[in-house]
C-alpha positions in Angstrom: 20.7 -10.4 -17.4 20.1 -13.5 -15.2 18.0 -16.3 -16.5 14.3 -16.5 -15.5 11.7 -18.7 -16.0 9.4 -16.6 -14.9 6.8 -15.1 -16.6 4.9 -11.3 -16.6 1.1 -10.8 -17.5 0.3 -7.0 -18.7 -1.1 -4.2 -20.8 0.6 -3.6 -23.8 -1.4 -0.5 -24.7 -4.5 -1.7 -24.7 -3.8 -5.4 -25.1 -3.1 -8.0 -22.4 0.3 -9.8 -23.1 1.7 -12.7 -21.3 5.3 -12.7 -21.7 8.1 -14.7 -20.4 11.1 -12.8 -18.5 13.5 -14.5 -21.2 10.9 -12.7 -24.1 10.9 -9.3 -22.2 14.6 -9.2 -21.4 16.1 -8.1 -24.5 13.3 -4.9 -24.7 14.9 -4.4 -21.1 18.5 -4.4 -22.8 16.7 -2.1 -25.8 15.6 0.3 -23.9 19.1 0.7 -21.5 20.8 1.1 -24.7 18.6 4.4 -25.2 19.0 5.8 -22.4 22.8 5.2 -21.8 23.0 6.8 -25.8 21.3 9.5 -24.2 23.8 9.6 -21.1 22.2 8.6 -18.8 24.1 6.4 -16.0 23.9 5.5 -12.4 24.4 9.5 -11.2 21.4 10.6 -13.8 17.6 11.1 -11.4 14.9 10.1 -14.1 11.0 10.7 -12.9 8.6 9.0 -14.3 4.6 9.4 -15.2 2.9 6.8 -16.4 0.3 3.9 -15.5 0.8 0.2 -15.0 1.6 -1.3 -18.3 3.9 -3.2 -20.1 6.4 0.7 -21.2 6.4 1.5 -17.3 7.7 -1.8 -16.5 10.8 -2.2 -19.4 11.7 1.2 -17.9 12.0 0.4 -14.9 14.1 -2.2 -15.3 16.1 -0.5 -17.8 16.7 1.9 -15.3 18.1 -0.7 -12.5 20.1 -2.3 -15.6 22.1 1.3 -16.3 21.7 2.2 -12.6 19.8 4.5 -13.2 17.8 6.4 -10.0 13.9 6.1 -10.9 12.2 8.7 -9.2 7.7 7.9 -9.6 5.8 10.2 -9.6 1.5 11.0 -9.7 0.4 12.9 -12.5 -0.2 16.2 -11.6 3.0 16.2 -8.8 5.1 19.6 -9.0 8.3 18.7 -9.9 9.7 21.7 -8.5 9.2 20.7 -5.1 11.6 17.5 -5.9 14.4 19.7 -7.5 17.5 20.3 -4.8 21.1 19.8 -3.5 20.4 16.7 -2.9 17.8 15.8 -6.4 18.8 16.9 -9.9 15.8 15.6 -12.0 17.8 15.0 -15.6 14.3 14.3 -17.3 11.1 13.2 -17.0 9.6 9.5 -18.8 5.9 9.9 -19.8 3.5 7.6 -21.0 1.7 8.6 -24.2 -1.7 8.8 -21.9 -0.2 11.7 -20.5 0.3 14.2 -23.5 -0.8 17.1 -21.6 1.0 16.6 -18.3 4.1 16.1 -21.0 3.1 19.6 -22.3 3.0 21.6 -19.1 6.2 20.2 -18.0 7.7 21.2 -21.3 6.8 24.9 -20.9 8.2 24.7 -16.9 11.3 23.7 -18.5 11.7 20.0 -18.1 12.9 17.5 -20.6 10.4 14.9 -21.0 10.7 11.9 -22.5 7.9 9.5 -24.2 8.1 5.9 -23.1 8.1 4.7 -26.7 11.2 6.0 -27.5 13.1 3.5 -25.6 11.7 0.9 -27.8 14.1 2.3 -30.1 17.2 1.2 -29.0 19.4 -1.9 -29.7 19.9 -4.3 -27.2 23.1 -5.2 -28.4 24.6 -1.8 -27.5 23.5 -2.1 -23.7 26.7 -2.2 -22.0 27.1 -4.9 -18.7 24.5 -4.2 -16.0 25.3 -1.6 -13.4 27.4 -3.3 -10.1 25.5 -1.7 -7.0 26.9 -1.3 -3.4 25.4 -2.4 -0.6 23.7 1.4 0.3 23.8 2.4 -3.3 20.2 4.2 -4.0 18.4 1.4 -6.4 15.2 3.9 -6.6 13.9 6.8 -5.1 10.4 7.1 -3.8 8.0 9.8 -2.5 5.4 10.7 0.6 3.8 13.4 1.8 5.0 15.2 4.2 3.6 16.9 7.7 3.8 20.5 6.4 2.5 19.5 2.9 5.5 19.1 1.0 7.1 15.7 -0.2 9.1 13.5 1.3 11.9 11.5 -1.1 13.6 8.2 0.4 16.4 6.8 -1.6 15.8 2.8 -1.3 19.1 1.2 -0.9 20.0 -1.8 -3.2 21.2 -4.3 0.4 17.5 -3.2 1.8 15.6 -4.3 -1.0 17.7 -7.4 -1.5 16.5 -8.8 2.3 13.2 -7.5 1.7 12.3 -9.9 -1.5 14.9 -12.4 0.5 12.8 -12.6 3.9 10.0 -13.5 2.0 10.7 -16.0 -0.7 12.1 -17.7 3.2 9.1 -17.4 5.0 6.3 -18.1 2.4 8.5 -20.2 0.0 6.8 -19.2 -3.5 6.6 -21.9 -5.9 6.8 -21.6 -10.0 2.8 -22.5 -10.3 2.0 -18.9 -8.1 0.5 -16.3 -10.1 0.7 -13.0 -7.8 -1.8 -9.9 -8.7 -0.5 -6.5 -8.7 -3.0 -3.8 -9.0 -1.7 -1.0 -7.1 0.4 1.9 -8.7 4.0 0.7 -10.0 5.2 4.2 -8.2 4.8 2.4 -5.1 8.3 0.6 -4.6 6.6 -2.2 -2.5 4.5 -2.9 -5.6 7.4 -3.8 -8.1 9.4 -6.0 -5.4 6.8 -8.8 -7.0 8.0 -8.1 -10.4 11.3 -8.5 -9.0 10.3 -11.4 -7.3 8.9 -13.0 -10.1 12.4 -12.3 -12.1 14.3 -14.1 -9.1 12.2 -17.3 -8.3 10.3 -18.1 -11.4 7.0 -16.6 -10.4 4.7 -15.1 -13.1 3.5 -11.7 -12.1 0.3 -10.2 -13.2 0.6 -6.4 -13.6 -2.6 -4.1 -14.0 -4.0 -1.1 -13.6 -6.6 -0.8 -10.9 -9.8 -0.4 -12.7 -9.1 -3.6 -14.1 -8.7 -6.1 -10.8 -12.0 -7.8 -10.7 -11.8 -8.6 -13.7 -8.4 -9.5 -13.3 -9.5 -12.1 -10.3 -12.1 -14.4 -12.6 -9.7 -14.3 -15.6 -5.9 -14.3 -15.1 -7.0 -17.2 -11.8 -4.1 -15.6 -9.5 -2.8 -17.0 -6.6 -1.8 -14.2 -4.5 -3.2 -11.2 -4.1 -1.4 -8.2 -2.8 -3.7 -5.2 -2.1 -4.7 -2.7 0.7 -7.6 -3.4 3.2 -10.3 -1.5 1.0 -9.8 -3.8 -2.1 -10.8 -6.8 0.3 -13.8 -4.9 2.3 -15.3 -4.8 -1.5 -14.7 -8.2 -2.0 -16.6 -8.8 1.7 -19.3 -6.3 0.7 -20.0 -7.4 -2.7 -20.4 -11.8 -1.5 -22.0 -10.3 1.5 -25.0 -8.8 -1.3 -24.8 -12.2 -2.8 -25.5 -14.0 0.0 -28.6 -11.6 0.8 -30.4 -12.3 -2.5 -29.6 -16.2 -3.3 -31.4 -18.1 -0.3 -29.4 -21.7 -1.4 -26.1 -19.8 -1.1 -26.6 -18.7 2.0 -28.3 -21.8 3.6 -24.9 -23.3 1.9 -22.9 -20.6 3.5 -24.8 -21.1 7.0 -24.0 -24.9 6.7 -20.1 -24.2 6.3 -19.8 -22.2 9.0 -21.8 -24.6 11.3 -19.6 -27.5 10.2 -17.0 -25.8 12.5 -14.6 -26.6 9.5 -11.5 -24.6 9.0 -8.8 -26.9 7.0 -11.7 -26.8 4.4 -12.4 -23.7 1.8 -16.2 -22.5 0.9 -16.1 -23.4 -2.6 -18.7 -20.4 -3.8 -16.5 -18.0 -2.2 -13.3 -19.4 -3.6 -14.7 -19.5 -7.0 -15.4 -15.8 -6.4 -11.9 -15.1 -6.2 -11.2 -17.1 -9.1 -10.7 -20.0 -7.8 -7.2 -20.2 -7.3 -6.3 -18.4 -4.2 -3.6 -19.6 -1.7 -3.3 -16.9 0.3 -4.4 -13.0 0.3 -1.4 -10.2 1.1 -2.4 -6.9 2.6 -0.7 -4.0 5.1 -0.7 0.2 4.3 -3.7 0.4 6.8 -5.4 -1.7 9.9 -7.9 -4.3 8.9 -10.9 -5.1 11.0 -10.8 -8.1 12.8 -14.1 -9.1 11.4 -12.6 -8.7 8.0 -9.5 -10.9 9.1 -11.9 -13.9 10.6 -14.4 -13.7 7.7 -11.1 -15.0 4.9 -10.5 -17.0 7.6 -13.5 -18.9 8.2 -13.9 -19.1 4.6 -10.6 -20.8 4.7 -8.7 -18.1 2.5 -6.3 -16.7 4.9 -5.6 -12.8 4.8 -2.0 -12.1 6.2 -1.7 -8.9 7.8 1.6 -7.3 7.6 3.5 -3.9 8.8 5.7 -1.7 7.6 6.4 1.8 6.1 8.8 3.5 3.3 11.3 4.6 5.9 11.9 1.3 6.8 10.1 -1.7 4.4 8.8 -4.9 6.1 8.7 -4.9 9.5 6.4 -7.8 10.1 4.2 -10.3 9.1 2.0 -13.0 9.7 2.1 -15.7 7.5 1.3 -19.7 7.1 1.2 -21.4 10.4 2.8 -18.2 12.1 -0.5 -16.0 12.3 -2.4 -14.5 15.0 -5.9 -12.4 14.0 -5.5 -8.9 14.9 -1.8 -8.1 15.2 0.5 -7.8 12.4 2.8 -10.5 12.3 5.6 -11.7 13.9 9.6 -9.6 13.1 10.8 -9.8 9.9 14.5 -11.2 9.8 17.4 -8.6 10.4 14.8 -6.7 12.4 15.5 -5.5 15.8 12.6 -3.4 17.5 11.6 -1.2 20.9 9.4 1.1 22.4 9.7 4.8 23.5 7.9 5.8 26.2 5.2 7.0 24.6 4.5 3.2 23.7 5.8 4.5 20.0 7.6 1.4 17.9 11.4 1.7 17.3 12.7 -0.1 14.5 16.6 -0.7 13.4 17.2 -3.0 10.4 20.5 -5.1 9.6 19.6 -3.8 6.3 18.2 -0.4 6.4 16.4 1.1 3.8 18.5 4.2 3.8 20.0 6.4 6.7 17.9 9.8 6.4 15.8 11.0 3.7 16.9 12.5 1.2 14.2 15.6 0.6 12.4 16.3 3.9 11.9 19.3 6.5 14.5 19.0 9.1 12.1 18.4 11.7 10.8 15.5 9.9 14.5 14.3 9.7 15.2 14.5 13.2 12.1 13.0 14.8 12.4 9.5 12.1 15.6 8.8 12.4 17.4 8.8 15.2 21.2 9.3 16.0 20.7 5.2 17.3 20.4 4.1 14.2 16.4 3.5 15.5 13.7 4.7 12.7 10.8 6.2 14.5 7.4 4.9 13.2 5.2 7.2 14.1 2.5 4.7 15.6 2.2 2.7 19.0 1.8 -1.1 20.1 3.3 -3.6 21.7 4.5 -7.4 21.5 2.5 -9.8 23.0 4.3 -13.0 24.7 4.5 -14.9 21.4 6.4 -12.5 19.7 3.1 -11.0 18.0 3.4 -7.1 17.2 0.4 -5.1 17.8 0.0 -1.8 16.0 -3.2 0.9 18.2 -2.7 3.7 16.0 -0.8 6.7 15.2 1.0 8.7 17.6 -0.5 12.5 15.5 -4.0 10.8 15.4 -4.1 10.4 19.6 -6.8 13.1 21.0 -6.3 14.4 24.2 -9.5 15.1 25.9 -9.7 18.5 27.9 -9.7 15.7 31.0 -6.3 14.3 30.1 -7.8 10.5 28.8 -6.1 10.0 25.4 -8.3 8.1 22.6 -6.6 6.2 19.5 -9.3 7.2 17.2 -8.6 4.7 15.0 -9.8 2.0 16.8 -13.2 3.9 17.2 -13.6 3.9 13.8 -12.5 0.7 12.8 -15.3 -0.8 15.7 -17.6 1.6 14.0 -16.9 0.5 10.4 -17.3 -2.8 10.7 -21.5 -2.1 10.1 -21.0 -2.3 6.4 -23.4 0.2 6.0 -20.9 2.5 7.3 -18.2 4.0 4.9 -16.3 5.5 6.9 -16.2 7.3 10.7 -14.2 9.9 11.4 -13.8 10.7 15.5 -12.6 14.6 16.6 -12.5 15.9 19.6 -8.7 16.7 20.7 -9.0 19.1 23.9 -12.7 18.8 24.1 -14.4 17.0 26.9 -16.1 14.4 24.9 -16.0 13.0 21.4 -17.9 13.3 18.4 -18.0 11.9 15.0 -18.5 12.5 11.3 -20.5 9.5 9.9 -20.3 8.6 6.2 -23.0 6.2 5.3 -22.1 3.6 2.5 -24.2 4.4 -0.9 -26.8 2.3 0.4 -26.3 2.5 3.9 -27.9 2.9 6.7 -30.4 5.6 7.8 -29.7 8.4 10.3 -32.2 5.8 12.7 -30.1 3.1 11.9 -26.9 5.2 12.3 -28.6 6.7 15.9 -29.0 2.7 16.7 -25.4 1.5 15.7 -23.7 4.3 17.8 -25.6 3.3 20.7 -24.7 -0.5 20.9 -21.3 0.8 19.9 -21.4 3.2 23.2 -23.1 1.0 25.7 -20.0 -1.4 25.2 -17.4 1.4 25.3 -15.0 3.3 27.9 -16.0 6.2 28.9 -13.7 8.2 26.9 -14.2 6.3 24.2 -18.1 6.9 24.0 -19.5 9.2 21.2 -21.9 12.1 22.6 -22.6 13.4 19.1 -22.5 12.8 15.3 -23.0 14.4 12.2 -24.0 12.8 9.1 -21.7 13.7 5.5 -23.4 11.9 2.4 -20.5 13.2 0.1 -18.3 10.1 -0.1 -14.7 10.2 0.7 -13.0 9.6 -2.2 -9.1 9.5 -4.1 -10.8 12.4 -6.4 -12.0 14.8 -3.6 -8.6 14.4 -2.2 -10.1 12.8 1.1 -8.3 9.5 0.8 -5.3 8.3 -0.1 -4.4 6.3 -3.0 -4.3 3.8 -0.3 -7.5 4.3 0.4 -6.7 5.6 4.2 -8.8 8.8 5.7 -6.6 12.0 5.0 -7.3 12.8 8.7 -6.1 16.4 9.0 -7.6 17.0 5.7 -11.0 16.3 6.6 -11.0 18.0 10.3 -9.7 20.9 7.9 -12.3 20.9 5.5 -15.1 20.2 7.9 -13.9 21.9 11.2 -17.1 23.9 11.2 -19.3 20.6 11.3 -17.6 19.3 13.4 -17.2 22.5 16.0 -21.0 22.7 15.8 -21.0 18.9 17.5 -20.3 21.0 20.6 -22.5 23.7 21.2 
């Protein structure tokens, strides 16, 4: 394996570890010898269950090392629904935290494999690393689908090779950057930092989720990479502090009236541990009162764009930023628009040419015989070169008078009153629109609510205005199933599940 001076901060069961890539590499070699013993090689599919830890990540790499295809999945996923032509699932790798997902699988038939048994193996029997081609599959990686089912991409090795490429160019990543990873290691975009970290010397800090604000005040990282909801907490919980400490906030008042931007508020930068360069996020639109708020505070958050058919599309980034839009091309990217306003995307290095589970509808509307992948959502480019994402092409509602309505944009206006969780719009065919208001845990009251819709409507188109609302206190959450593990709304879920509240809006 190639030398690294890199290093990799973890959980090694339920100990943090910092270990250099030189340290963890001959585990990596360990644990390929096991599973080529076991033979396994580059035509063997290998799931895997597990959480973000120090096992999940010498698998991994294991895997890449024999050639593996690593197919991630959710506890709980059926694995039947992966099983085809196309996908033989040899066996499945489980972390010990998941005994009884192990057991289940086990009576369904499935081989499973413990993650501590590839600890077993010696590294001096691992073989030479697997050679890929260009559009060889380096891992495999799954979304829902529109009729329920999954979707599986195979991620070719040339795709993810100019994704971590483009941007070591553009952001130029020193040795000294420590870069937080807290989101699920199933996520590919989440492991091209470990990867990263491997190729330019970075040290990479691993964790599970519950363990990221904590992770902030004691591992000081540099980088963060997370989804817009991680940095709304962040917002909301300095926001409290400022309410209750009357010198912080006279301090924070001064800042901001000092006009100064090539300066960092020091409180807030200490609440982020101190060491903060820059802030990563994309997977969902952030509020442009979010955006200016880093900003001001001199912490820039670079919104990005992309999606798993496709992988970095764009990004802002230092002196190349513009508040609100998400970035200028990434390199080897060419992009249009259809006619419905819908972004077209063709990459030198595509991600992969089709998918390889997925209803055929699904196939032919994403990628197109053009070589163009179909995103699903609408924008444009302003003058600069600046790509604007307004929403999703199967979220637009039609009004019985013709007028179409991003509702995401309605919502994201609404939300930014942080006592507002979230705002869900409806009203596709109807004459008007209505809304299904989530107040935060302490949020406002149905008054307060009453109040905020009205400013909100005085200063809005007339399609755009909200006739009537109803108030949900049950919070949306990963566990009900109402948001994603990405913290986005699962819109067709929730007009689902509350169609009759939201029907009753109308008579």
């Amino acid at each position: 394996m190639m030398i690294s001076k890199g290093k990799l901060i973890t959980f090694d069961g339920r100990k943090k570890v910092e270990i250099s890539f030189p340290e963890l590499f001959p585990r990596v070699r360990a644990a390929a010898a096991w599973l080529r013993g076991k033979g396994f090689d580059s035509d063997t599919v290998l799931c895997i269950i597990g959480k973000n830890d120090l096992e999940w990540i010498i698998a991994d790499l294991a895997c890449i090392y024999c050639g593996i295809k690593l197919l991630p999945l959710e506890p709980g996923a059926v694995l039947a629904q992966y099983q085809s032509d196309r996908l033989r699932i040899a066996a499945v790798l489980v972390s010990a935290e998941f005994k009884e997902e192990a057991a289940a699988l086990g009576q369904q038939g499935y081989t499973c494999i413990g993650l501590q048994e590839l600890n077993t193996g010696t590294a001096e029997q691992a073989g030479t690393p697997h050679a890929y081609a260009p559009m060889e599959v380096i891992s495999y990686k799954s979304t829902s689908g529109s009729t329920g089912l999954p979707k599986v991409i195979g991620h070719a090795a040339a795709g993810l090779s100019n994704s971590l490429e483009g941007t070591q160019e553009i952001f130029q990543h020193s040795p000294r950057e420590r870069i937080l990873v807290f989101l699920p290691l199933n996520i590919l975009q989440q492991r091209y930092w470990l990867y990263s970290a491997i190729l330019y010397d970075l040290t990479v800090i691993i964790i599970p989720r519950s363990y990221v604000f904590a992770a902030v005040k004691q591992d000081k990282p540099t980088v963060i990479m997370g989804v817009p909801y991680i940095y709304e907490v962040f917002y909301d919980e300095f926001s409290a502090l400022l309410r209750k400490d009357d010198s912080l906030r006279e301090a924070y008042n001064a800042f901001l009236a000092s006009g100064s931007r090539a300066a960092r508020f020091g409180p807030f930068h200490e609440f982020l541990g101190g060491h903060i360069n820059y802030l990563w996020t994309g997977s969902a639109p952030v509020s442009k009162e979010i955006l200016s708020f880093y900003f001001n505070m001199g912490i820039p958050l670079y919104q990005g764009y992309g999606m798993n058919e496709t992988c970095i599309i764009s990004k802002n980034y230092t002196a190349h930023n513009k508040t609100g839009s998400v970035g200028k091309l990434f390199k080897g990217i060419t992009l249009r628009f259809d006619d419905n306003g819908q972004i077209l995307v063709k990459s030198d290095f595509p991600v992969c040419h089709n998918y390889t589970i997925a209803g055929e509808q699904e196939r032919a509307q994403t990628f197109r015989p053009d070589g163009y992948v179909a995103t699903g959502d609408c924008g444009y480019m302003d003058e600069e070169g600046y790509l604007f994402v307004t929403g999703r092409i199967k979220d637009i509602i039609i009004l019985s008078n013709s007028k179409k309505v991003f509702p995401r944009s309605i919502e994201e206006k609404i939300e930014t009153n942080t006592g507002i969780a979230h705002c869900v719009v409806y009203g596709d065919n109807k004459p008007y629109l209505v809304a299904m208001i989530v107040p935060a845990a302490d949020g406002l009251t149905e008054g307060e609510v009453k109040s905020l819709l009205k400013t909100f409507n005085d200063q809005a188109r007339e399609e755009e205005k909200i006739f009537r609302y109803c108030i949900q206190t049950e919070q949306f959450s990963m566990q009900n199933d109402l948001l994603s593990n990405q913290h986005k709304i699962k819109r067709q879920k929730i007009y689902q599940q509350f169609l009759n509240s939201f029907e009753e809006l109308y008579k």
